[in-house]
VOPAGU-2260 file (C-alpha; in pm, 1 decimal, decimal comma):
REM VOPAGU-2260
SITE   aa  ch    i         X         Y         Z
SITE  UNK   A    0    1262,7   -1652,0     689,5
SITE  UNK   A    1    1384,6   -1743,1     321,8
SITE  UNK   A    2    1095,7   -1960,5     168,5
SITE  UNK   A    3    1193,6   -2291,2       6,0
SITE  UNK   A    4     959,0   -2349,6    -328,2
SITE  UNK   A    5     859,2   -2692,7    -410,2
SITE  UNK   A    6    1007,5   -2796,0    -756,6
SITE  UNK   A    7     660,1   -2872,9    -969,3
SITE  UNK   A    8     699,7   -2439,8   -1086,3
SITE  UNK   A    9     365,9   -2536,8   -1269,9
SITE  UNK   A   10     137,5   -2579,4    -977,0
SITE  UNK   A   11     -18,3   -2251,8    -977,1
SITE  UNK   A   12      36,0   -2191,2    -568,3
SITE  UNK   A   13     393,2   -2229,6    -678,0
SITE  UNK   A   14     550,2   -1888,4    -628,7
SITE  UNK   A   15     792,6   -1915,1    -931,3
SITE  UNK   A   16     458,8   -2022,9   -1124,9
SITE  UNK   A   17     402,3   -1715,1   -1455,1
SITE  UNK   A   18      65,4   -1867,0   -1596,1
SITE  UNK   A   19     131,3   -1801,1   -1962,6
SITE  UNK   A   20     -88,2   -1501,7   -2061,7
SITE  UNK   A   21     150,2   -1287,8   -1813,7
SITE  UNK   A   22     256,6    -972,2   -2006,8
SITE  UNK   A   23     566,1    -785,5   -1934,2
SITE  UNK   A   24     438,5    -467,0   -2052,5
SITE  UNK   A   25      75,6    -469,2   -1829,3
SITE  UNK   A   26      36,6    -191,6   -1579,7
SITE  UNK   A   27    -111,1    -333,9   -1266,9
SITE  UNK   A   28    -201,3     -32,6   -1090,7
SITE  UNK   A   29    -328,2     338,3   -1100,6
SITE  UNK   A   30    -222,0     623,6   -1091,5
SITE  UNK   A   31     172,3     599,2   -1143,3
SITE  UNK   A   32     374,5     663,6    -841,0
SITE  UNK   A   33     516,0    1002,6    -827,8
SITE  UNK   A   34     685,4    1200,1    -516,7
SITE  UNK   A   35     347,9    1214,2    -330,6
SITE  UNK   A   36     143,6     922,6    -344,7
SITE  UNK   A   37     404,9     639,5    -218,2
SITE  UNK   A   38     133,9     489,5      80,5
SITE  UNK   A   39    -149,5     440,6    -182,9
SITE  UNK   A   40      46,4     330,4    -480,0
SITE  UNK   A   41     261,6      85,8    -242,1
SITE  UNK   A   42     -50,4     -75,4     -95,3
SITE  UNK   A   43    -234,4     -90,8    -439,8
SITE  UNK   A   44      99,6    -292,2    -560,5
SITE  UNK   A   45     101,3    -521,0    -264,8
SITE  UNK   A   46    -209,0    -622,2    -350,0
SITE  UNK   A   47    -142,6    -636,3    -680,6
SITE  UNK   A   48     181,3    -844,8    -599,0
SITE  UNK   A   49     -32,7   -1069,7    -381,5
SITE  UNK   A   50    -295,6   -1156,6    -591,3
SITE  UNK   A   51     -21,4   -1329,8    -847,8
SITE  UNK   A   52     151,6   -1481,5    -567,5
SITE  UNK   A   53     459,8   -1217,4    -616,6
SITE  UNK   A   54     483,2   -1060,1    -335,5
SITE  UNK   A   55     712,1   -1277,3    -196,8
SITE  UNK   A   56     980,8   -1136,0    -443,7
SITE  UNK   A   57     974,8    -801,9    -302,8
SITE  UNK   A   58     957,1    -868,1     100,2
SITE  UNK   A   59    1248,4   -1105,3     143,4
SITE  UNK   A   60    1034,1   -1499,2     182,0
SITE  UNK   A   61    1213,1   -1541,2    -148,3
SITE  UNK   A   62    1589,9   -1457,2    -143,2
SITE  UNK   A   63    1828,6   -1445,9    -498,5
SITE  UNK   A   64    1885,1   -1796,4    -504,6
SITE  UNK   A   65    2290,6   -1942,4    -641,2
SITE  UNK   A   66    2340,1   -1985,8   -1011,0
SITE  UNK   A   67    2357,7   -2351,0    -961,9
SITE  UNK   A   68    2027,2   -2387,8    -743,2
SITE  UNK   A   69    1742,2   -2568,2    -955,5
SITE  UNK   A   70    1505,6   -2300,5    -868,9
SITE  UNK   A   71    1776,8   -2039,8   -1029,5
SITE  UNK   A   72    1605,0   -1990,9   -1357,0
SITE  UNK   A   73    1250,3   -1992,1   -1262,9
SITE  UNK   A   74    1352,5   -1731,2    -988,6
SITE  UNK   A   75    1541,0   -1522,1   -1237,5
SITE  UNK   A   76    1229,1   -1507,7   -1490,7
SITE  UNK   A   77     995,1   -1392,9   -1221,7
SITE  UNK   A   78    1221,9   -1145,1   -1078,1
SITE  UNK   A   79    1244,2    -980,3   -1451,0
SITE  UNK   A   80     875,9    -994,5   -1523,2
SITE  UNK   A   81     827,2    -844,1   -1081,9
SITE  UNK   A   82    1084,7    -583,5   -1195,0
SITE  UNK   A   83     873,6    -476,7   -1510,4
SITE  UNK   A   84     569,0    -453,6   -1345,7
SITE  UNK   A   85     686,4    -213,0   -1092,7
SITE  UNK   A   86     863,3       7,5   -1353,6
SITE  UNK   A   87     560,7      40,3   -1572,1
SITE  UNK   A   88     399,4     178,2   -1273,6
SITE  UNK   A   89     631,0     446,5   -1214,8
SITE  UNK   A   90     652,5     831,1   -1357,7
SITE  UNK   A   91     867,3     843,9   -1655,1
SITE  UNK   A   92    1133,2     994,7   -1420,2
SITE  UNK   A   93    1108,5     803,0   -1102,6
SITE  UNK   A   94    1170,4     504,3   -1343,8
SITE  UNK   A   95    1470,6     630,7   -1510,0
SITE  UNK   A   96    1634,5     681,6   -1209,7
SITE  UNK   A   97    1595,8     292,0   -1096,9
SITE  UNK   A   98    1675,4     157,7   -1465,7
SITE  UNK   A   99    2012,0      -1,0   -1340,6
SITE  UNK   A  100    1830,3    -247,2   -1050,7
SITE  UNK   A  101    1757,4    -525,9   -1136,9
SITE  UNK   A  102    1656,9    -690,7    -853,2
SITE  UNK   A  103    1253,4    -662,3    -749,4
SITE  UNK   A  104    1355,0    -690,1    -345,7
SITE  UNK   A  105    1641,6    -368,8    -431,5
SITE  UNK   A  106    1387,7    -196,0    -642,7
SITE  UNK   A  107    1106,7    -246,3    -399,6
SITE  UNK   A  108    1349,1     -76,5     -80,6
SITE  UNK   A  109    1475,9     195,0    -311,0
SITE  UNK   A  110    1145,1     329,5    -399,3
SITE  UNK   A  111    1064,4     283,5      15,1
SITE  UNK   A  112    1346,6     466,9     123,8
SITE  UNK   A  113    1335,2     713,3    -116,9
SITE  UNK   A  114     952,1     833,3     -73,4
SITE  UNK   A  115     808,4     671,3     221,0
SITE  UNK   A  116     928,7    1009,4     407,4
SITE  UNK   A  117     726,2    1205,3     232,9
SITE  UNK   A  118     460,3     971,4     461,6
SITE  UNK   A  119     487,4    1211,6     734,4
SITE  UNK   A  120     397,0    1497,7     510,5
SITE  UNK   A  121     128,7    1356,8     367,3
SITE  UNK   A  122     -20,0    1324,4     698,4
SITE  UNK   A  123      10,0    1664,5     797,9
SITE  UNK   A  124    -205,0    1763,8     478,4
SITE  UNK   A  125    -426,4    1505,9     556,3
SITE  UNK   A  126    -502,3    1643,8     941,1
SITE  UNK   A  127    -529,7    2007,7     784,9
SITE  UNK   A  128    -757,5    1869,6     538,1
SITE  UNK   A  129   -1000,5    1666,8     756,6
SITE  UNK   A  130   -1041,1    1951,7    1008,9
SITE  UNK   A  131   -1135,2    2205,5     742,6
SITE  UNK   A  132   -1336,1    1960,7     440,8
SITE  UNK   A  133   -1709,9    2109,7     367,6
SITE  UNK   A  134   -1970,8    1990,5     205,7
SITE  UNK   A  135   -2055,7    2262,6     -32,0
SITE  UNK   A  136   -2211,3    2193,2    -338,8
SITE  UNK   A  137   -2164,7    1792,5    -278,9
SITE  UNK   A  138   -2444,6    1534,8    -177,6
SITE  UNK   A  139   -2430,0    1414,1     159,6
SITE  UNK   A  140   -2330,2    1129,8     -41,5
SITE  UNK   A  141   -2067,0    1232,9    -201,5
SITE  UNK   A  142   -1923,2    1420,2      82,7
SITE  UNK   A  143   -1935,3    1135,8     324,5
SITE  UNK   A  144   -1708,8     913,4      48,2
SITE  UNK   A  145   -1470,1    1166,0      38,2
SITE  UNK   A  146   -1431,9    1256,2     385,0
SITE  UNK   A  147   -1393,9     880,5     462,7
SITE  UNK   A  148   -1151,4     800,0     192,9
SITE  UNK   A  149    -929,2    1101,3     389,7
SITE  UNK   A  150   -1013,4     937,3     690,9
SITE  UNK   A  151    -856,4     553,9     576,8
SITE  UNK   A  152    -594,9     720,8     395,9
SITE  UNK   A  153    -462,7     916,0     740,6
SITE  UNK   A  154    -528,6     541,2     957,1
SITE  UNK   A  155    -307,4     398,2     673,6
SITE  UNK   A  156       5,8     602,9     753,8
SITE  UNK   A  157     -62,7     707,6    1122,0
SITE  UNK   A  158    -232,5     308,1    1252,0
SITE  UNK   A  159    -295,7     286,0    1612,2
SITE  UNK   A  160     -48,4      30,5    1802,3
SITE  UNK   A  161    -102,5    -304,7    1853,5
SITE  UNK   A  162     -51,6    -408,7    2189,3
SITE  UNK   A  163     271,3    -649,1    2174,5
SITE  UNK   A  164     305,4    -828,0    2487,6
SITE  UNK   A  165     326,6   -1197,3    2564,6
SITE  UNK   A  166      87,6   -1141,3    2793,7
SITE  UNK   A  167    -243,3    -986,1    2591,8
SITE  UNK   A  168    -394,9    -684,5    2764,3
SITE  UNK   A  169    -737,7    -663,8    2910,2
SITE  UNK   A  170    -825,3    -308,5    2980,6
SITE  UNK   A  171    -945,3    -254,1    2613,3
SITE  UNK   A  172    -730,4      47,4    2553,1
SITE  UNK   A  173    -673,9      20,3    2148,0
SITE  UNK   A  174   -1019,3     -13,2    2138,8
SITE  UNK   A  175   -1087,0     311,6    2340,9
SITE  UNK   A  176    -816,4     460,1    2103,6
SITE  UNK   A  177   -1044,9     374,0    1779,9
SITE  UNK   A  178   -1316,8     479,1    1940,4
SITE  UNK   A  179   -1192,8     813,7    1993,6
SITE  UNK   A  180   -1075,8     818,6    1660,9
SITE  UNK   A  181   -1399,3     783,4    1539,2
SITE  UNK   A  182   -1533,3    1022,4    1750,7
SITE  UNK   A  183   -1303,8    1300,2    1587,7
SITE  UNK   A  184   -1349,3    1172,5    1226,5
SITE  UNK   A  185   -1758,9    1205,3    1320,9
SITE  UNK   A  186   -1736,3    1572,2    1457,2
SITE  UNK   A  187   -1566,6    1699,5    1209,1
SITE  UNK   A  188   -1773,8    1525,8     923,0
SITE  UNK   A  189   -2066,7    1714,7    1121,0
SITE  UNK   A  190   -1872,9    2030,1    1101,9
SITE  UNK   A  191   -1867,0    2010,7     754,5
SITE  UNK   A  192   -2200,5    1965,7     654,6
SITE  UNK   A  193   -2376,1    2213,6     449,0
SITE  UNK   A  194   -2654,3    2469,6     602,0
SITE  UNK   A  195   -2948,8    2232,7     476,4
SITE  UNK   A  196   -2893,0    1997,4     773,9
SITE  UNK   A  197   -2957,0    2092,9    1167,4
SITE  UNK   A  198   -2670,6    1961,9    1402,2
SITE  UNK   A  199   -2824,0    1908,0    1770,0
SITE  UNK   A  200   -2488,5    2038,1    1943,7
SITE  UNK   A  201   -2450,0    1863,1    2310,6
């Protein structure tokens, strides 16, 4: 559904609103995206995107409007300054090779289809990782954080379904899906632990 934008572009829930102080050259997020990292950098952008009402640019709400729509203009100067923010988050050579589109919704898909492949990869490494992460010389502390951020960062590109029907089902089974999922994540966090700490095994 194509979103149509009230005509007041200075209200600030106006999508085609820039407040003033917007820079062309600001990098929203960290670290750049490279040929590994797509699912992280493209949720840290969304957000990014989101949080200055942008995002709408990128996912289609807001389609290239005709040179002779009133909204033409405003929709032009956010696309540019959408476009720029994405590019200074890129690797110098990733962004090179996208220097010709112009268009944030084009730019946006490229960089999708391109790396969001890599996804299943990713996932792999992220199974192997999980399964065989110790503690060693960590705090429990320290271990826990990083075994968790593995954890999100492997529900992020491999989410359980959502149950689609008309007709909502009752028997619970998504939640007996996370469940087990957590069950997994919690053995092998045990596994992991250093010598220090006793593990009742049942």
């Amino acid at each position: 559904m194509v979103v149509t934008q009230q005509n007041d572009q200075q209200n600030p829930i106006n999508a085609y609103y820039l407040h003033p102080g917007e820079n062309l050259g600001v990098v929203l997020v960290a670290p750049q995206l490279d040929k590994s990292n797509y699912h992280s950098w493209s949720w840290s952008m969304k957000r990014a995107l989101l949080s200055k009402n942008k995002y709408k640019f990128v996912n289609g709400d807001i389609a290239k409007p005709t040179r002779d729509d009133e909204n033409y203009e405003a929709w032009e100067r956010c696309n540019v300054m959408v476009v720029s923010w994405i590019t200074r988050t890129l690797t110098t050579q990733i962004a090179q090779n996208t220097v010709y589109i112009n268009n944030a919704k084009e730019l946006w898909e490229d960089l999708k289809e391109r790396f969001s492949k890599s996804n299943h990869f990713r996932a792999y490494d992220l199974l192997q990782e999980i399964n065989s992460v110790k503690q060693g010389e960590r705090t429990i502390t320290d271990y826990f954080i990083n075994s968790k951020i593995l954890c999100e960062e492997l529900d992020s590109l491999l989410p359980l379904p959502a149950c689609t029907c008309k007709v909502k089902c009752s028997c619970d089974v998504m939640k007996t899906m996370a469940s087990y999922r957590d069950s997994e994540w919690v053995r092998c966090f045990l596994k992991g632990l250093g010598e220090n700490y006793n593990i009742v095994k049942t």
